[in-house]
N, C-alpha and C positions, 0 to 999 in steps of 0.2 A: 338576656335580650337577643343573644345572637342565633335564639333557634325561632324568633318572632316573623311574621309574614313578613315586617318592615322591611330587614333583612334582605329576606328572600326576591323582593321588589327590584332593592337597591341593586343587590346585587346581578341585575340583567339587566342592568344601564350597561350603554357602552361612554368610552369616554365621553362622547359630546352631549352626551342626555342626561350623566350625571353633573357634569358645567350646567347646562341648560336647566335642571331640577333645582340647582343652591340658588339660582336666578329667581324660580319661579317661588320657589318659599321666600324669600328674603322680598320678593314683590307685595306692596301693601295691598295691592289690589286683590290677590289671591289669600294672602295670607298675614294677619298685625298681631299674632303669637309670638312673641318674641321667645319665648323657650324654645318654639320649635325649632326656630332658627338655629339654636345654641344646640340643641340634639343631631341637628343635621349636620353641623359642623363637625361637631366632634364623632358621627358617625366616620362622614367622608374622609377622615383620616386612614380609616383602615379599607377604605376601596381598594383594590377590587373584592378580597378574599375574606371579608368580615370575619375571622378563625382570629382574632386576639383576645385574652383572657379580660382586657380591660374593656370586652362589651358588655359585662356581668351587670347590669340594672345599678346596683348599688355604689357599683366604682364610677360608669360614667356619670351619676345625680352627684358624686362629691363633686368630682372633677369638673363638672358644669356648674354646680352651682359655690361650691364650694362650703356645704352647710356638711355638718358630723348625722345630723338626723334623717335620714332615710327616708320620703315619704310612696311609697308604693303605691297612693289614688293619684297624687300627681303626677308621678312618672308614666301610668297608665295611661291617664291624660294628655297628656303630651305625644305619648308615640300612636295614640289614637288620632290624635292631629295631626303627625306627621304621616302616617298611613293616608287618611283621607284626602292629603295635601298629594299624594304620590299616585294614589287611585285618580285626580283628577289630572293631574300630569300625563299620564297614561290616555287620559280619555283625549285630551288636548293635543298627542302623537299620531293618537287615533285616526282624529278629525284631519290633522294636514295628511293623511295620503287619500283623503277623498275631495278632492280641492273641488270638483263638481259640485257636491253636496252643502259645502259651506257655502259657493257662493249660490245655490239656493235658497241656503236659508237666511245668508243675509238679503232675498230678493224677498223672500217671503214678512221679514221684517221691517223693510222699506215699503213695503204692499200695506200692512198693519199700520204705518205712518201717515200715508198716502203721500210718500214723496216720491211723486211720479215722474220727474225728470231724471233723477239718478236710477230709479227700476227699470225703467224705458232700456237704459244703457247696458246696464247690468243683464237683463234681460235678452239683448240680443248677443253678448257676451257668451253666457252660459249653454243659448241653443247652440252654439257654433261650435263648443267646446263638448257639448252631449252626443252633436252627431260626428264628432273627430274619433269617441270612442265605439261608433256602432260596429266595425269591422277588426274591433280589436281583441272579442270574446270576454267584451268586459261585462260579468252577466247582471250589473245593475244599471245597463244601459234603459232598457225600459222601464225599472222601477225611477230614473231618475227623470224618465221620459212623463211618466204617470205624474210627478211631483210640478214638473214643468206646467204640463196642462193645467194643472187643478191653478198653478199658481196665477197664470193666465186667464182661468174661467174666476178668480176669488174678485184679480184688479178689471175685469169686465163685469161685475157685478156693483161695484161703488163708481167706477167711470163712466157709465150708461149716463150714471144724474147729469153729468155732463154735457151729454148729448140732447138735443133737441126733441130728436123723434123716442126715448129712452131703448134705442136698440141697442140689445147688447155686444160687448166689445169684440166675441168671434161666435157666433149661434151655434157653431158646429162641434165645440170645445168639449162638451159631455159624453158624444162617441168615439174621441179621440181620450179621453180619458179611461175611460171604460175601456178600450182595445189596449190600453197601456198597462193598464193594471194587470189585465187577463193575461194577457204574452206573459208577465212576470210570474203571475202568480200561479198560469198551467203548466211553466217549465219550474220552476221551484219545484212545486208539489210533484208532479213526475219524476224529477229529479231525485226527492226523496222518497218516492214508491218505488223505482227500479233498486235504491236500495235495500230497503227491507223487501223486496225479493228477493234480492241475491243473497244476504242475513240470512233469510229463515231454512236456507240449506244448512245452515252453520249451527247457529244458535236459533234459541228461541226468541221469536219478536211478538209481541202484542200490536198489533193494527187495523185499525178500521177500513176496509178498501172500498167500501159502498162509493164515496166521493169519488175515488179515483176511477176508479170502473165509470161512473156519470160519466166524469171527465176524458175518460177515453175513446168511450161510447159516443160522445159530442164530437171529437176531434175528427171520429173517423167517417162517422155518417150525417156529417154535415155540410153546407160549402160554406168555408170560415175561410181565413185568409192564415190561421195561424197555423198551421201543422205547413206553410211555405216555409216559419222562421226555421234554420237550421238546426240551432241546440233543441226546440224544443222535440223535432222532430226525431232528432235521435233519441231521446230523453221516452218519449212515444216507443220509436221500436226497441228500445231495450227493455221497458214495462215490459210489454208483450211476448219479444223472447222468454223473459223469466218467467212472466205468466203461463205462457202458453205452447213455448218449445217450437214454434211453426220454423220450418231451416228456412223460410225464405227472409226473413227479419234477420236472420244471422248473415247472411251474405247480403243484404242491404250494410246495413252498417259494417261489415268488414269494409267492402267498397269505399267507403265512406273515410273509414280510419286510414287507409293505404294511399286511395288518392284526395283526401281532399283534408290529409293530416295538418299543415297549414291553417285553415279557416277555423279549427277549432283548440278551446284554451288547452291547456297544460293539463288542468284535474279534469276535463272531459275526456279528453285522451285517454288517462290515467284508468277513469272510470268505464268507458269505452272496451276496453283494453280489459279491467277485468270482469266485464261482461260477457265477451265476447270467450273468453278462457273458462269461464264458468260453463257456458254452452257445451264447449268443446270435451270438456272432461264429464258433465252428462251424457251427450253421446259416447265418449270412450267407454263408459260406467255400462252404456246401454248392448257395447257389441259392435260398434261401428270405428273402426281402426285408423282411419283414413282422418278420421278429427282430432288424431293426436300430430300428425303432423301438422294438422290446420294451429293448432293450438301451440306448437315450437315456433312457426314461421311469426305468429301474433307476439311473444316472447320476443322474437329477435327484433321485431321490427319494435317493440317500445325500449327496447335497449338501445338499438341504432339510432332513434332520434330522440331519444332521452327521454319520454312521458314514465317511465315504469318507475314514478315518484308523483305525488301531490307535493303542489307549491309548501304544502305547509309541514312538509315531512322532512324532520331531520336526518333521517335513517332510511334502509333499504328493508321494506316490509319483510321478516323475517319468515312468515309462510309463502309469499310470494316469492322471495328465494328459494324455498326448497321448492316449491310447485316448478321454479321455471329448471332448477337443476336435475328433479327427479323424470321429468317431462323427457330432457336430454340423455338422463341415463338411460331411460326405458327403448330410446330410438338406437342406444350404442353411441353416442356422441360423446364417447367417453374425453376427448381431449378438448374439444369444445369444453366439455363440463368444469376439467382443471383452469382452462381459460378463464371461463367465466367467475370460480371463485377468485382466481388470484385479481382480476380487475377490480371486483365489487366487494369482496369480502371484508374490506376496511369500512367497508357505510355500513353495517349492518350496526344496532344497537351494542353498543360496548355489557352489557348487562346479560346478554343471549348470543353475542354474537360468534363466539369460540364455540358455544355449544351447538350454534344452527353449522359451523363449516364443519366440526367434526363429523358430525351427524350425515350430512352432505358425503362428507368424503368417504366412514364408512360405506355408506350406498354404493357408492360407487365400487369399493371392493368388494361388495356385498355381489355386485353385479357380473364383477370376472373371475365367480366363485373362489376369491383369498376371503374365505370366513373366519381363519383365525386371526386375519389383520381384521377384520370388521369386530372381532370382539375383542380385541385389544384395544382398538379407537374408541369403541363403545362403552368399554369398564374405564375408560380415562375420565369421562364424561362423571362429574363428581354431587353437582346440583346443577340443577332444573329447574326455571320459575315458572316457565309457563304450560299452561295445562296440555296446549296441542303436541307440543313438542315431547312430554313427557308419555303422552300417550304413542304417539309415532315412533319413540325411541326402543319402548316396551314389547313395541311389535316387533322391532327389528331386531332386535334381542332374541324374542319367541323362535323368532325362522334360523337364526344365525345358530341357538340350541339344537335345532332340527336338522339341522344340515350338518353339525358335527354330532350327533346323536348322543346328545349330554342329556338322558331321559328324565334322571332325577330334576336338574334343572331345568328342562321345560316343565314338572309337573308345577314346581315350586312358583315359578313365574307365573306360571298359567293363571292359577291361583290367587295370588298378589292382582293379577291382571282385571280377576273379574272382580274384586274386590273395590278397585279404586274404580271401576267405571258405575258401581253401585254407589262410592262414595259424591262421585264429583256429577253424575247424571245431570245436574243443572246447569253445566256447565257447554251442552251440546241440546242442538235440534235433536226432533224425535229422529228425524232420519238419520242427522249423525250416528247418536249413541246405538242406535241402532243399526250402521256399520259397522263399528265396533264390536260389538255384541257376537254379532255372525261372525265376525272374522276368530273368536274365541270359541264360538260353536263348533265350527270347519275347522279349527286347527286339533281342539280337542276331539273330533274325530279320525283325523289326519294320526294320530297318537295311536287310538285304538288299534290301527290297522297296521300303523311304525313298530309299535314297542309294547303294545297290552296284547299283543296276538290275537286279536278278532282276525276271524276270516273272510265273512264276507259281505257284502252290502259296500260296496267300492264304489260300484257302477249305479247306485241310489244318488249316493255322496256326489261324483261325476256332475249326472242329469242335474242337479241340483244347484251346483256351482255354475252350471253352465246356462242356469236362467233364472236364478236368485242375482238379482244388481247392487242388491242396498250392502253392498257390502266392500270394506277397504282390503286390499294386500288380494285379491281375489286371482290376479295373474298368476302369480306363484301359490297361492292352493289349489289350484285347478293342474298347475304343472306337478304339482306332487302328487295330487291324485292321482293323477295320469300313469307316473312315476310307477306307484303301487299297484293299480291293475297290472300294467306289461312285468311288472314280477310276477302277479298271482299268474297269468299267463304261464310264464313260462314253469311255473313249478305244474 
């Protein structure tokens, strides 16, 4: 029993919500299963850490019930009751941190009554408490806005009869719903269009954009009132960047994040922030130098006021630490760089997180040419879960061979290297894996010219590097290239 969801529930109660959960089972009104009761008890004996040998199915049905015969449907029974009993517990934890929402729907259910005196009250309760949250980046201030209306056009629909003339209780209520809905549901959707943009640089996404294209096509050649609201209008020009690369959308919303970081929530920021670094490092990809310090200064500034986390992230995004470290190593902020891990390096996911600082830290030796410390750090590194990191590590490997001229081992990695990008290909956009690719193309000819003695076609290799973009590690192959001409030179 102790590897069941049940389990797994219980066990991310904190104190006051497992008290509050024997409450709510033992309440007739939720629940008159009296087994359940008896199972939740003698669960909550082993709270916090459910790991005792006596959750085994068979020993707590004796010990509760105290019968020798084992019934495995009933037991099933029961903790299917009590799961259910625990999913609505949840749902009911849920519901109090939207206290706006409840008390519309208790408005909405006093409206279904027609108890019009206590609505009336409740009703002017809730606007006053709807618009306390408009300035607080709370983003279901309009969808609760939308819920309000409708609830106000439902009780002027049955209160007209009321009335004499049967005019309805506000005539205006349907454009005011309609505008409530829209605000909510063109920044939603934006919202989640700027993200499968920024995605489909990474991975592959499936998406339909005909709607959102409408929808931005509407926003921007039209006179609406909605591209004033503030989220939705960022939410607008970050589509657009990712869509369409234009740099004036990039320094609109920089402006935005720097001075008017305040008016906007936490995950906007967050998201903001990695939009705005995605840009940055497109142009860096493109030839344009000057956006990589654009792209530190954005870094430092979500460090400094804290957004470089979503509310709902336990951890410090493990690519987004190497991006912000590797960023810093490329500028030579080498002591900055040790700063920054020894600050943050404890948030980083306990499951990758040794592996992202090592990694990190090699780079950085990697960078004040100690390549034997860089593959000492690098052979420490023992398992790997995640696929970027494995990929990124492999590279680093590759160059760190190159630079100690271990030719047998680069042949051998090399190898292994095109192998696993054949393997895991699904696991990357086409433009990804097809950074990667290249950078296996240009290193294996980088070899030819190192250590299989080709003589020439250097200055091919060169021109190539130097206007082929789709490609990772491209600063130091172009630097070794270079490297090898002013040899053939000189010979």
């Amino acid at each position: 029993m102790y590897k069941f969801t049940l389990i797994n529930t219980l066990k991310s109660f904190n104190l006051k919500e497992i008290r509050e959960f024997g409450d709510f089972v033992r309440s007739p009104f939720f629940n008159k299963n009296q087994a359940a009761v008896k199972l939740f008890d003698y669960l909550r004996k082993y709270y916090p850490d459910f790991n005792s040998g006596k959750l085994r199915k068979e020993i707590a049905y004796k010990e509760m019930f105290g019968k020798s015969d084992y019934s495995e449907s009933f037991m099933k029974t029961i903790i299917h009751i009590l799961s259910n009993l625990a999913d609505e517990f949840l749902f009911h934890l849920n519901y109090r941190k939207k206290p706006i929402l409840e008390k519309l729907m208790i408005c909405e259910e006093l409206n279904s009554r027609k108890l019009e005196r206590r609505l009336l009250k409740l009703i002017r309760e809730t606007e006053a408490e709807i618009e306390e949250i408009k300035d607080t980046h709370e983003i279901r201030y309009h969808y609760y806005k939308y819920r309000f209306y409708k609830l106000r056009f439902d009780y002027g629909e049955w209160i007209k009869f009321k009335n004499k003339n049967l005019i309805d209780f506000e005539p205006d209520l349907l454009q005011q719903i309609t505008d409530s809905l829209s605000f909510y549901y063109f920044e939603q959707l934006l919202s989640g269009y700027r993200s499968v943009a920024a995605w489909r640089d990474i991975v592959p996404v499936k998406f339909n954009d005909e709607l959102a294209n409408n929808i931005i096509h509407y926003l921007l050649n039209s006179e609406n009132d909605f591209i004033k609201n503030t989220n939705l209008r960022i939410h607008l020009f970050e589509s657009l960047l990712l869509k369409e690369g234009a740099v004036e959308f990039f320094y609109k919303l920089k402006e935005v994040l720097f001075s008017e970081s305040e008016k906007i929530s936490q995950d906007d920021k967050f998201s903001l922030m990695s939009v705005l670094n995605q840009y940055c490092s497109k142009k860096g990809t493109h030839g344009v130098s000057s956006f990589l310090q654009e792209r530190f200064q954005i870094y430092k500034q979500a460090l400094g006021k804290n957004f470089y986390k979503l509310k709902s992230h336990l951890y410090f995004d493990q690519i987004l630490f190497g991006n912000i470290a590797q960023t810093a190593i490329i500028l030579k902020e080498f002591d900055w760089v040790e700063n920054f891990i020894n600050k943050y390096g404890s948030e980083l996911p306990p499951d990758n997180g040794g592996i992202v600082i090592t990694y990190i830290k090699a780079r950085l030796q990697f960078a004040k040419s100690e390549f034997k410390k860089t593959l000492e750090m690098l052979t420490s590194i023992k398992s790997i879960i995640h696929i970027p990191y494995k990929t990124v590590i492999r590279n680093l490997m590759l160059m760190v061979y190159y630079e100690l001229s271990y030719f047998e081992q680069c042949e051998y990695l090399l190898a292994s290297c095109k192998k696993f990008l054949v393997t895991n290909k699904n696991n990357f956009s086409r433009d990804g894996i097809k950074k990667y690719e290249n950078f296996l193309k240009y290193y294996s000819k980088l070899l030819n010219f190192k250590f299989r003695g080709k003589k020439d076609g250097i200055e091919n290799v060169i021109v190539q590097l130097q206007t082929d973009i789709i490609i990772v590690e491209r600063r130091w192959l172009l630097e070794k290239a270079l490297a090898i001409e002013k040899e053939k030179t000189k010979l």
